[in-house]
C-alpha positions in Angstrom: -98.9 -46.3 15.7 -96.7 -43.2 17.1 -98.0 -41.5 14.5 -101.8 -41.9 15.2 -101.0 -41.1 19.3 -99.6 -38.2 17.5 -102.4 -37.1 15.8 -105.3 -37.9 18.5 -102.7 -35.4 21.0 -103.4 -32.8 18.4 -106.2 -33.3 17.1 -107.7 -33.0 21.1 -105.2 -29.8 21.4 -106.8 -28.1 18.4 -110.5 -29.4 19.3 -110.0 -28.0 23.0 -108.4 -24.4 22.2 -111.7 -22.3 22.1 -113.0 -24.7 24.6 -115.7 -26.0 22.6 -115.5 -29.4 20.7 -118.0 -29.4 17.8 -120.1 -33.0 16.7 -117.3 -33.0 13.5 -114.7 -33.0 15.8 -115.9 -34.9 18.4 -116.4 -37.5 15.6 -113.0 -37.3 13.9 -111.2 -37.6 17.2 -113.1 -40.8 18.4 -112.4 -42.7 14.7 -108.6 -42.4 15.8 -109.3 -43.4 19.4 -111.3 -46.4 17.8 -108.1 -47.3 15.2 -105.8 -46.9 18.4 -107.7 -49.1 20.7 -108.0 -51.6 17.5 -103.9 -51.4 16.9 -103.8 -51.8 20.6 -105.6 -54.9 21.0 -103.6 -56.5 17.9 -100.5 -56.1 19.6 -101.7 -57.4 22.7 -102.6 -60.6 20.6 -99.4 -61.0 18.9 -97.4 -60.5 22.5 
């Protein structure tokens, strides 16, 4: 799970450096927010 908070840091940093975030990028970045919140909400259970 590191590892995905990992890439969603990035992947924002790289979307974010010309200070435009294209529909491609907007798209990849919210499939790992999706997986995170999913992972998230697993562990939660399992607590």
């Amino acid at each position: 799970m590191i590892l995905l908070h990992l890439c969603l840091a990035q992947g924002q940093k790289i979307a974010q450096m010309d200070g435009v975030v294209t529909p491609e990028q907007a798209q990849v970045l919210a499939l790992i927010n999706a997986k995170l919140n999913t992972s998230i909400s697993r562990e939660t259970q399992l607590v």
